[in-house]
C-alpha positions in Angstrom: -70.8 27.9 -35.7 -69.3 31.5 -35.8 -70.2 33.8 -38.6 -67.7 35.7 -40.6 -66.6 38.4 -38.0 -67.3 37.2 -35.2 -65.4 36.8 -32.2 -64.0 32.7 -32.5 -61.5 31.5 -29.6 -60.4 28.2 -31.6 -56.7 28.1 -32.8 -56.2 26.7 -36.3 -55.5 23.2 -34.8 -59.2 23.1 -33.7 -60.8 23.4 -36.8 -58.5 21.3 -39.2 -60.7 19.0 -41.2 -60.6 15.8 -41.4 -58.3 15.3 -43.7 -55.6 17.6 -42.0 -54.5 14.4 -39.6 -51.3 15.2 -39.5 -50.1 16.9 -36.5 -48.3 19.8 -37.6 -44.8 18.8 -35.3 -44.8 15.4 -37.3 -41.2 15.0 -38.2 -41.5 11.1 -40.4 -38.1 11.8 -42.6 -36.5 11.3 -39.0 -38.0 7.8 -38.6 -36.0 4.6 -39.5 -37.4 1.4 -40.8 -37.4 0.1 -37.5 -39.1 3.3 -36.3 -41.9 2.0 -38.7 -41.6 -1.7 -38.1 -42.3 -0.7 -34.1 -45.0 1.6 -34.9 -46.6 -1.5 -37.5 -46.5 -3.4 -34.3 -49.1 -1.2 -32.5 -51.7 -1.6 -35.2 -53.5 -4.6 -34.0 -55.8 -7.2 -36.1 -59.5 -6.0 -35.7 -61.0 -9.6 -35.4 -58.0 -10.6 -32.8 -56.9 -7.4 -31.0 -54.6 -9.7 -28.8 -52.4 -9.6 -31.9 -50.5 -7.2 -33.8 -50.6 -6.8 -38.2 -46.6 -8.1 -38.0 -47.5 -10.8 -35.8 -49.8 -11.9 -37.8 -47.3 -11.9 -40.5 -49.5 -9.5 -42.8 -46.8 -7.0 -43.1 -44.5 -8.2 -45.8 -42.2 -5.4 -46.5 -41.5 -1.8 -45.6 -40.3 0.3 -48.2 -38.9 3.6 -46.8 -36.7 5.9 -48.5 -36.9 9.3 -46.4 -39.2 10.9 -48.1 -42.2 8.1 -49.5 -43.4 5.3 -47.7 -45.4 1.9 -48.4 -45.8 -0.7 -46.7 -46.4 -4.8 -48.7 -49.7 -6.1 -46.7 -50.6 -9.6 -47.8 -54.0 -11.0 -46.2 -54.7 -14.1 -44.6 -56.9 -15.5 -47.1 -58.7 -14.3 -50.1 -61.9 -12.7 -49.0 -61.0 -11.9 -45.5 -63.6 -9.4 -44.6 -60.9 -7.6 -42.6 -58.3 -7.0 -45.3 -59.7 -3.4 -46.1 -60.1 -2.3 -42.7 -57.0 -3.8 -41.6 -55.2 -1.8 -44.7 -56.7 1.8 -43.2 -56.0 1.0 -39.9 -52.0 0.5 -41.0 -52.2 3.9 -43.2 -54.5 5.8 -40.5 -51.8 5.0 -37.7 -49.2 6.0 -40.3 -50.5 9.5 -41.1 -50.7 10.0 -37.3 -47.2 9.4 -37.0 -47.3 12.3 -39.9 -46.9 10.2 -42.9 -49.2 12.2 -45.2 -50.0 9.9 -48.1 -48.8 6.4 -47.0 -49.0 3.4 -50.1 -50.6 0.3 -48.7 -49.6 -2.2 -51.2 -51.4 -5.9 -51.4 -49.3 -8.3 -51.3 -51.2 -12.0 -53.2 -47.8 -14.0 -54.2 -46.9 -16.2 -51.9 -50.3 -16.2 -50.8 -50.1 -15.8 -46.5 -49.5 -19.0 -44.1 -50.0 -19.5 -40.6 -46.4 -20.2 -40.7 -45.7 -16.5 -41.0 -47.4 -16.0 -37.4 -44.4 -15.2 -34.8 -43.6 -17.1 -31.9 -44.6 -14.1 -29.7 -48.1 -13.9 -32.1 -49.2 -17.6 -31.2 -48.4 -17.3 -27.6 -50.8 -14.3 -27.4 -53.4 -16.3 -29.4 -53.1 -19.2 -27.0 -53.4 -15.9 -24.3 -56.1 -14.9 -26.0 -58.0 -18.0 -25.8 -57.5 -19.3 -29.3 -55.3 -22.0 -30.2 -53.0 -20.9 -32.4 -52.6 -23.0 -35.6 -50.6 -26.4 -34.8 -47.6 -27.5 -36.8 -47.1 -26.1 -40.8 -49.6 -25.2 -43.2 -48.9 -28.7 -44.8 -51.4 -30.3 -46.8 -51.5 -33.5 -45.0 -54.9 -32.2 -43.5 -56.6 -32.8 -46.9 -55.0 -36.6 -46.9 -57.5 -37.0 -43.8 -54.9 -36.6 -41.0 -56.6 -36.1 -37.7 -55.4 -32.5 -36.0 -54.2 -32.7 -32.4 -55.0 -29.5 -30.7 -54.3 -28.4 -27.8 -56.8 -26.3 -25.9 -55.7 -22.9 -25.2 -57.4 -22.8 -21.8 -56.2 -26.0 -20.1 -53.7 -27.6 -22.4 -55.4 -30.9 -22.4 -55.0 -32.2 -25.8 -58.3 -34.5 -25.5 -60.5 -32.3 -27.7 -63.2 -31.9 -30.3 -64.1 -30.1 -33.5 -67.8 -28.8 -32.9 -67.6 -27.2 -36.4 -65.3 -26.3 -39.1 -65.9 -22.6 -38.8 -65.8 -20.9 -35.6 -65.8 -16.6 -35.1 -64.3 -16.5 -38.5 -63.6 -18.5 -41.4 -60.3 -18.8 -40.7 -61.0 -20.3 -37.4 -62.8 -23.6 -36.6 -64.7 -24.6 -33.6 -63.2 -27.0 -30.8 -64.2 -28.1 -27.2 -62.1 -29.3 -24.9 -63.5 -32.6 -23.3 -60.6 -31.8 -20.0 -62.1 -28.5 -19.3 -65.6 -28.5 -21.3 -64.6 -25.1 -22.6 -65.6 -24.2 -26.2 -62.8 -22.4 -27.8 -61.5 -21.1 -31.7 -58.7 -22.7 -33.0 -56.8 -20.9 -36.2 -56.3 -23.4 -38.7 -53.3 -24.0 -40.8 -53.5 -22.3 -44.3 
């Protein structure tokens, strides 16, 4: 590290700390909603990188007015051990796009449903290798229904649950007796 007069090549941009993220150019009053809504869509979910934060349907609202910005994040369940990271990784790509003090906003009521995943979001589950949740988040699962799920590999429906928690809680364990593949399956909530 240089000592007061010596001879340092760095420009100012090298030695910004680290809360100096923003890049000097960063122009965010020009952005739109939709300019944040398709930079939200880059931010993917840490557990499922496959999938994007609005996929997922965590993103509730974006609240823009020019000069302040927050974004309305509710998470999938209550004690997801991803909501905090999930929450800096939305303001951390936000300040890079030269937001400077973004308002993440948790979002409880409604609480978050499957049914808030997007088309496109349980197609790239299935991609994934996960079976995306099947049906609505009804309740008929507690009245001892039997799920039918489809396994994301194969697509034979002749499959198993190995355990009611798979990778995460909010996934449970299936095999598929087609393929003999183990696989996660997101389960309606």
């Amino acid at each position: 590290m240089p000592q007061h007069g010596d001879s340092d090549s760095r420009s100012a941009v090298d030695i910004l700390i680290a809360s100096d993220r923003v890049p000097a150019n960063a122009r965010p009053d020009l952005l739109t909603e939709d300019d944040i809504w398709a930079l939200l869509e880059e931010v993917k979910d840490p557990e499922v990188p496959a999938v994007s934060v609005v996929e997922l349907g965590i993103v509730r609202a974006v609240h823009w007015d020019g000069k302040e910005l927050s974004i309305d994040v509710t998470p999938t369940y209550s004690g997801c051990p991803a909501t905090e990271l999930i929450e800096e990784l939305i303001a951390e790509a936000l300040r890079a796009a030269g937001f400077r003090d973004p308002k993440i906003n948790q979002v409880l009521t409604p609480a978050w449903t499957t049914d808030w995943i997007t088309d496109e979001g349980k197609e790239k589950l299935r991609a994934f290798g996960i079976a995306p949740p099947e049906g609505s988040s009804s309740k008929m699962s507690l009245l001892g229904e039997p799920e039918v799920i489809a396994c994301p590999h194969c697509g034979s429906k002749d499959t198993e649950r190995v355990s009611e928690f798979g990778s995460t809680a909010c996934k449970a364990l299936y095999r598929c007796k087609e393929c003999l593949e183990p696989f996660d399956y997101f389960k309606c909530i």
